[in-house]
C-alpha positions in Angstrom: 17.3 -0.9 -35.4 15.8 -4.6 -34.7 19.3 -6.2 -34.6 21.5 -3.9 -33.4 22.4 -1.5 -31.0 23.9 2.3 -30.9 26.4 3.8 -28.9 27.1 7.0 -28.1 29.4 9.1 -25.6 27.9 11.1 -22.8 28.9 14.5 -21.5 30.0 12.8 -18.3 32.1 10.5 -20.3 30.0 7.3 -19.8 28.9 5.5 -22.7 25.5 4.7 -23.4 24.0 2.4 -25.1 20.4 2.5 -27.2 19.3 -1.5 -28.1 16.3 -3.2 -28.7 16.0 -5.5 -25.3 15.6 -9.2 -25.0 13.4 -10.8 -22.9 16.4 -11.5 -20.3 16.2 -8.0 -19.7 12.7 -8.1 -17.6 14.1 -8.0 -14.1 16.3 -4.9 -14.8 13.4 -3.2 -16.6 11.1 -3.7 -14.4 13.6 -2.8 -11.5 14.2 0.6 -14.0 10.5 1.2 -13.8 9.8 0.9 -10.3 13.1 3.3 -9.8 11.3 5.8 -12.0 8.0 5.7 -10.1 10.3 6.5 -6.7 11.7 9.5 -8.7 8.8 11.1 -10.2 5.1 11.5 -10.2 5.1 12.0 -14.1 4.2 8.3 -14.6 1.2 7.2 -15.1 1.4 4.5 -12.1 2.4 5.3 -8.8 5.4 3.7 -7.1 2.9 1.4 -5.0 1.3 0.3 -8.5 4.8 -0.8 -9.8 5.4 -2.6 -7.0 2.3 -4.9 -8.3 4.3 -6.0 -11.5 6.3 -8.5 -11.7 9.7 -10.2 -13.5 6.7 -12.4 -15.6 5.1 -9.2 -16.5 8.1 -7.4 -18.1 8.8 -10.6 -19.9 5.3 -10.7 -21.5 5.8 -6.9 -22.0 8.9 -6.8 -24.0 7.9 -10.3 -25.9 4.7 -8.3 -27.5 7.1 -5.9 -29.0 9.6 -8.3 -30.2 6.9 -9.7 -32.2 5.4 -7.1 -33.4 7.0 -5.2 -36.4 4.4 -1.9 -35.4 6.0 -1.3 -32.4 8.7 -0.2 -31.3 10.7 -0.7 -27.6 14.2 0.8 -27.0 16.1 0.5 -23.8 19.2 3.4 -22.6 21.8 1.3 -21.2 25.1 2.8 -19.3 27.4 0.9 -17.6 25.2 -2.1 -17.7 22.6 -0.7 -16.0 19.0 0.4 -18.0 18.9 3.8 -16.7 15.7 4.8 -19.2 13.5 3.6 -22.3 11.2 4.8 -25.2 8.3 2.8 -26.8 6.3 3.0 -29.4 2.5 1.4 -29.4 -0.6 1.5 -31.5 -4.1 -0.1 -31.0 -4.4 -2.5 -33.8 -7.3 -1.2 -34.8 -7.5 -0.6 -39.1 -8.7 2.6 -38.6 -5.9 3.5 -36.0 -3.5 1.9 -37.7 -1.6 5.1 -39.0 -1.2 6.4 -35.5 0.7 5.2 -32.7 1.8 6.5 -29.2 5.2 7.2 -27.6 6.2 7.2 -24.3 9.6 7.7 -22.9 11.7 7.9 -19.4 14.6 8.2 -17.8 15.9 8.3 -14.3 17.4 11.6 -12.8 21.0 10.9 -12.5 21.0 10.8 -16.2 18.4 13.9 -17.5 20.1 16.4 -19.3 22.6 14.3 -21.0 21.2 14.2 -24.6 19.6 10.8 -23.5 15.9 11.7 -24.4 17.1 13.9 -27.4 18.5 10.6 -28.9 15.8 7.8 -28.4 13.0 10.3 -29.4 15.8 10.8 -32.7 16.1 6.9 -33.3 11.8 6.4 -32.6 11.5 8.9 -35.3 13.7 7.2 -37.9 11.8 4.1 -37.3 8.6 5.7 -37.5 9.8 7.3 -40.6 11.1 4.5 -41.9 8.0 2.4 -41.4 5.1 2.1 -44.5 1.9 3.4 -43.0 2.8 5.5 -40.0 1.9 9.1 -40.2 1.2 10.5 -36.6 3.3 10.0 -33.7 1.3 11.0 -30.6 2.1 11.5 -26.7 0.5 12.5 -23.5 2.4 14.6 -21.3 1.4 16.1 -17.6 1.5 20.0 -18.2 3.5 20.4 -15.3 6.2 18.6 -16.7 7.7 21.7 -18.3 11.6 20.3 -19.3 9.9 17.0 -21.7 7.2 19.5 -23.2 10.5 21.8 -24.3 11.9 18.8 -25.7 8.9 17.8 -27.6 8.2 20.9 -29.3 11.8 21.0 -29.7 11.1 17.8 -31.8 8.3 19.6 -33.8 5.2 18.1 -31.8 2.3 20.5 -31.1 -0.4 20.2 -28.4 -3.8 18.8 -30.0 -5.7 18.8 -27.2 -6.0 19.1 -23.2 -7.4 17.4 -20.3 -8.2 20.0 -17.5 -7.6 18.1 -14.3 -6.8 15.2 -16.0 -4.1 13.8 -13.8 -4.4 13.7 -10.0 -0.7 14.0 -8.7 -2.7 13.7 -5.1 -5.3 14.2 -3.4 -6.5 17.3 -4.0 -3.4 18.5 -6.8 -4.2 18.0 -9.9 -2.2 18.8 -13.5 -3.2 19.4 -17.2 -3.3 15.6 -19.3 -1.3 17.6 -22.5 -1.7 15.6 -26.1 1.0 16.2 -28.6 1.6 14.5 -32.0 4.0 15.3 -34.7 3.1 14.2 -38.5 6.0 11.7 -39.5 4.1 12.2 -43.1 1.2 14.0 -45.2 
């Protein structure tokens, strides 16, 4: 997947495209991202914290997965636009080095389209593919019912759970949800 691209056909008819990005990319991932934090509370960072990062950041951001052959970064491109993305990231550490974490997004126009379904497929392959990875872990806000179908539809089970763990607001509060899925024995 490291130099080239996929391309599949929507149910709407638009194509979309799954590519590694470059670093010219940063200013229309990062405008992805903030889109994402106006859409949902289901990030991690609020929309007020995205507006903190900047075109230099994303740069830096994509850059330590281009040059990193243990991670993994994928955008969802249609009609020239990044409309969602999937990475994979461990923590370097020996011990850890088995592991490593996914996160994935996409903007609402474009949920249920088969998007997610096919970037968690290709982060899979990869993981598969690579030597030492066994465990693919996620964290996932228990109120976010659709992505936990999708992971267990994937074969990830819950491992462990965070009461309270996430603060939607003041005062609401959700479930911090850990999944993994052995890639290997």
């Amino acid at each position: 997947m490291r130099d080239q691209q996929s391309k599949y056909h929507l149910p709407n008819g638009d194509e979309l495209i799954i590519r590694i990005p470059d670093i010219t990319d940063a200013p229309a991932f990062l405008a992805n991202f903030q889109q994402l934090t106006k859409e949902t509370d289901q990030l991690l960072l609020t929309h007020a914290e995205s507006l903190d990062l900047d075109v230099k950041s994303e740069r830096e951001f994509i850059a330590s997965y281009l040059d990193d052959p243990d991670r993994l970064l994928l955008v969802a491109e249609v009609n020239g636009k990044i409309i969602g993305s999937v990475n994979f990231t461990h923590t370097g550490h020996t011990k850890k080095a088995h592991t490593g974490e996914m996160g994935i997004a996409i903007e609402k126009p474009w949920h249920n389209l088969g998007i997610g379904r096919r970037l968690i497929t290709i982060l899979i392959r990869w993981a598969e593919a690579h030597p030492y990875l066994e465990i693919v872990f996620l964290q996932v806000y228990a109120s976010n019912e659709k992505a936990l179908q999708l992971y267990r539809n994937f074969g990830f089970q819950e491992c462990g759970r965070l009461p309270q763990g996430i603060m939607l607001r003041p005062g609401v509060y959700t479930d911090l949800i850990t999944m993994y899925r052995r890639i290997r024995p």
